[in-house]
N, C-alpha and C positions, 0 to 999 in steps of 0.2 A: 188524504182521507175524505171520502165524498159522508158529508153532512147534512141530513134534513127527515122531515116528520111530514111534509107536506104533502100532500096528492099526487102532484108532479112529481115531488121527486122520489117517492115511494115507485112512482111508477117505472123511473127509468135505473132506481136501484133494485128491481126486480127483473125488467130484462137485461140488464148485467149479467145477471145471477142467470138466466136462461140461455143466453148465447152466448156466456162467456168460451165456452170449451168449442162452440164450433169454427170447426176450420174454412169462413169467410171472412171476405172483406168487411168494414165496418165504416159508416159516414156517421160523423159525430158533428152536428149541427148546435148553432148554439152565436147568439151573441158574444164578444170578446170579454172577459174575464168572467164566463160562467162557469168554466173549470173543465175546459173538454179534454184536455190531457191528464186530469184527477180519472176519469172514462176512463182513456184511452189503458191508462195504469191499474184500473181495477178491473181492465176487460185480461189483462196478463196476467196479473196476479190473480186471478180465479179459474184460471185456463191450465191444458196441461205442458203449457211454456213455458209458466214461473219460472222456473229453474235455470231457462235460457235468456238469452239477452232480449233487455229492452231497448232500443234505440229509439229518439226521440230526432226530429229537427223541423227548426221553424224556415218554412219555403220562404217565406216573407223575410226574413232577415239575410237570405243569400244572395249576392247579384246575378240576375239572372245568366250571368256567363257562365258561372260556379256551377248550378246547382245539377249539370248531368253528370260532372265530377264526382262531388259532393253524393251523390246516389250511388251511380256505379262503379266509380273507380278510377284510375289508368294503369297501362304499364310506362313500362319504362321508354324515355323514345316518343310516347305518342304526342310531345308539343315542346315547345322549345322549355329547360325549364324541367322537364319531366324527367329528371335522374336516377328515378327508381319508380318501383310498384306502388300503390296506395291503392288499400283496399276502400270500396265503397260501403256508404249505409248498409244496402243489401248487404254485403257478406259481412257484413258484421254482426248483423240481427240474424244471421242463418242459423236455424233452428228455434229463433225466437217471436218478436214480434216487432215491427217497424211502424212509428207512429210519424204521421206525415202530415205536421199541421199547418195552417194555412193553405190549405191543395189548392186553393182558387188562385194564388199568386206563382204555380207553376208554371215555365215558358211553356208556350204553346209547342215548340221541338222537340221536348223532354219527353210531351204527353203522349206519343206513339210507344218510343222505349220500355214509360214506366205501366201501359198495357197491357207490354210484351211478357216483361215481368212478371205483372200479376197474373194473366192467363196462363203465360208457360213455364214460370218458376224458373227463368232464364235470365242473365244479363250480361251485355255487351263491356265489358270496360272501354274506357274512351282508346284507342289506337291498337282493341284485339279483335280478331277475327274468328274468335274463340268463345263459343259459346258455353258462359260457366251456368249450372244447377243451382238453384240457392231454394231452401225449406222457409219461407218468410210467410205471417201473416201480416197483412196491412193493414191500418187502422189508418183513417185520413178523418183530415176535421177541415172544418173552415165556420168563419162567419159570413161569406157572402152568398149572395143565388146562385148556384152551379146551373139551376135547371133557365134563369133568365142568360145564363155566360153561355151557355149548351145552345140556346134559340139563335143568338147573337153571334155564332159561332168563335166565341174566345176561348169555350174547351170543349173537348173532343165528347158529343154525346155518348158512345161507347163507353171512353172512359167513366164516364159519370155514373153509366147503370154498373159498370162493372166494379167501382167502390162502394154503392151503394146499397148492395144486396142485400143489408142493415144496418137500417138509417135509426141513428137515435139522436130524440132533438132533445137539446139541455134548455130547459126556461129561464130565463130572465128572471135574476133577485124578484124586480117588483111583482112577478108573477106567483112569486112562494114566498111572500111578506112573514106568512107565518113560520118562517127559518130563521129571519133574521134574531131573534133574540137568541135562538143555538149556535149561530155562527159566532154572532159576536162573544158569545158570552166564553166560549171556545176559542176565540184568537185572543181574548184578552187573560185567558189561563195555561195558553200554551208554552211551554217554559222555550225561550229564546236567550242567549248569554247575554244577561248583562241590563236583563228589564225583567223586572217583580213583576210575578201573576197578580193579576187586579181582580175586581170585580166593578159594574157597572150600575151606577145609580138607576134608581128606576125612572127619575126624569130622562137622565142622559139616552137612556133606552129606549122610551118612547120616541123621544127622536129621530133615532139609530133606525125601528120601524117605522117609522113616518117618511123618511127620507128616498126621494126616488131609485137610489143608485143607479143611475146610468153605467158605471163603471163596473157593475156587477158585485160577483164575491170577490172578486180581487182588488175593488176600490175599498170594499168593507175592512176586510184584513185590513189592507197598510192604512184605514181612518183610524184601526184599533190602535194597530203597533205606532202608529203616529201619538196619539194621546197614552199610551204608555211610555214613550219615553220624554214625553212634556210633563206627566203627573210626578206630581212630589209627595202622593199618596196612595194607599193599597188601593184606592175607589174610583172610578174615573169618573168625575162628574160633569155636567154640559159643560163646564167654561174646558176640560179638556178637545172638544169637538169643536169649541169656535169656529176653527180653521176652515172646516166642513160646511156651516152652516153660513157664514160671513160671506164664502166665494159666491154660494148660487142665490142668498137673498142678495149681496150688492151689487150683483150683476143683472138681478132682473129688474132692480132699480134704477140700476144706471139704461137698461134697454127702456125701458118707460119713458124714461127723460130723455129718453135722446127722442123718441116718436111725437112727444109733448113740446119739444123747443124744435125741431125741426120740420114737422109732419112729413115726414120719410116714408114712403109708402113699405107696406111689410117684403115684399121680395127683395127691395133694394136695399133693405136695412139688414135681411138676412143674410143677404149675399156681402155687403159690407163685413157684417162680423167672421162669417166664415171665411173671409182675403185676412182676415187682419189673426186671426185663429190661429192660420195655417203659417201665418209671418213670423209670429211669436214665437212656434213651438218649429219653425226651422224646417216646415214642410212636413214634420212626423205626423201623419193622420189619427195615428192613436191620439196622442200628446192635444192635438185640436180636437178630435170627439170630448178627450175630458175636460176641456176648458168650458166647453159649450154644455157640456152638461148631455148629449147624445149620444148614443151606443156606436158603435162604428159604422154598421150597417145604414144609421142612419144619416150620417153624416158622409159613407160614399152613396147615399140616393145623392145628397144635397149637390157633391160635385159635382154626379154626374146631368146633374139639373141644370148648373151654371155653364156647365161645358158646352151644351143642347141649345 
């Protein structure tokens, strides 16, 4: 359920409601947890496909060997391994809609194919020679620059106008502050098995608005459902948010003191936590943007800074 009162997002739950019925592509732009496949679900659900399948997948979680499988398909025969049909994404959302998020993490080989696709309403299964029809709309999201990957030549500019036809850009929590007390006040009454609807102190609240979220509405959520099922009471009051509040003030403490007993000049102290971020959390870049307290986006400028 997309949630808010704010300007922003008045604005992009109105062209929802305007181009949800038409039959184009759609780029859903947006920071990581600001809800672009809540979008992608309310651009189906308003359209006249509801009735047909939604198909969702995250490009980013596929190995990039998978993911032309993964879309289009195979028969039988076409790889070692391959002992029957399997249908792809496409034919499964046929007649529906195909939500394709993370599109910036799509191999560069795929990106000719998935084109084809959307201009000809065509697709190749892996080992056919046989050109299958498919009725699909496509919805594509990402959190990075397509139009900086497009310069750079890491995606196909074609490609990029040709998802783009309408572009909706999702804001950043901190940017629609005046949401967060509906958000929260709605994950903390949302009935989940096995944790009491709460309600929230008006200290604890101020907080909850005060607080940057870097992680967006998905870090909001689970700080909620996290302090409901710590609370031993209908109310959720600041000591249930500790956890929240402890990580980003004793971390910008502890970054103080390290510039104070060492005088580490700030690139090298930066680049320091960003090795030691990515250590921790096992290389996951999400998992190190939220340690750091940075959106993703901002945390692949940082890599791509120390790479340079």
């Amino acid at each position: 359920m997309l949630l808010g009162k704010s300007a922003a997002m008045r604005d992009v739950i109105e062209l929802i409601a305007r181009v949800a019925d038409a039959e184009l592509p759609v780029l859903i732009l947006g920071e990581s947890g600001t809800g672009k496949e809540l979008v992608a679900r309310a651009l189906h659900d308003h359209s006249s496909r509801r009735k047909s399948p939604f198909v969702a997948v995250n490009l980013a979680a596929l190995p990039s060997s998978l993911v032309e499988d993964e879309l289009f398909g195979h028969v039988a025969g076409a790889f070692t391994g391959a002992m029957s049909t399997r249908e792809g994404r496409f034919r499964r959302s046929d007649g529906g809609t195909l939500f394709l998020d993370e599109i910036g993490d799509i191999p560069a080989g795929v990106q000719a194919k998935l084109l084809r696709a959307i201009e000809r309403g065509s697709i190749e299964p892996l080992g056919s020679e046989q050109e299958e029809f498919v009725n699909v709309r496509v919805i594509a999201a990402t959190h990075r620059d397509l139009h900086a990957m497009a310069s750079s030549g890491a995606f196909r500019p074609d490609l990029l106008f040709r998802l783009s036809v309408i572009p909706v850009e999702l804001p950043p929590l901190r940017a629609r502050s005046g949401d967060i007390e509906l958000l929260a006040s709605h994950f903390a009454k949302v009935e989940i098995e096995k944790l009491r609807a709460c309600t929230i102190s008006p200290e604890a609240m101020d907080k909850l608005i005060h607080y940057p979220w870097p992680g967006n509405v998905r870090e909001l959520e689970n700080s909620v459902l996290r302090a409901r099922a710590l609370a031993s009471t209908d109310e959720l009051v600041l000591e249930n948010f500790e956890f929240l509040f402890e990580v980003r003030e004793g971390r910008s403490r502890e970054i103080a003191a390290m510039a104070l007993r060492h005088g580490i000049q700030i690139a090298e102290m930066e680049r320091a936590m960003l090795e030691e971020a990515l250590r921790i959390s096992n290389g996951n870049e999400t998992e190190a943007a939220r340690r750091l307290g940075l959106s993703r986006r901002s945390l692949d400028y940082r890599i791509d800074k120390k790479r340079n």
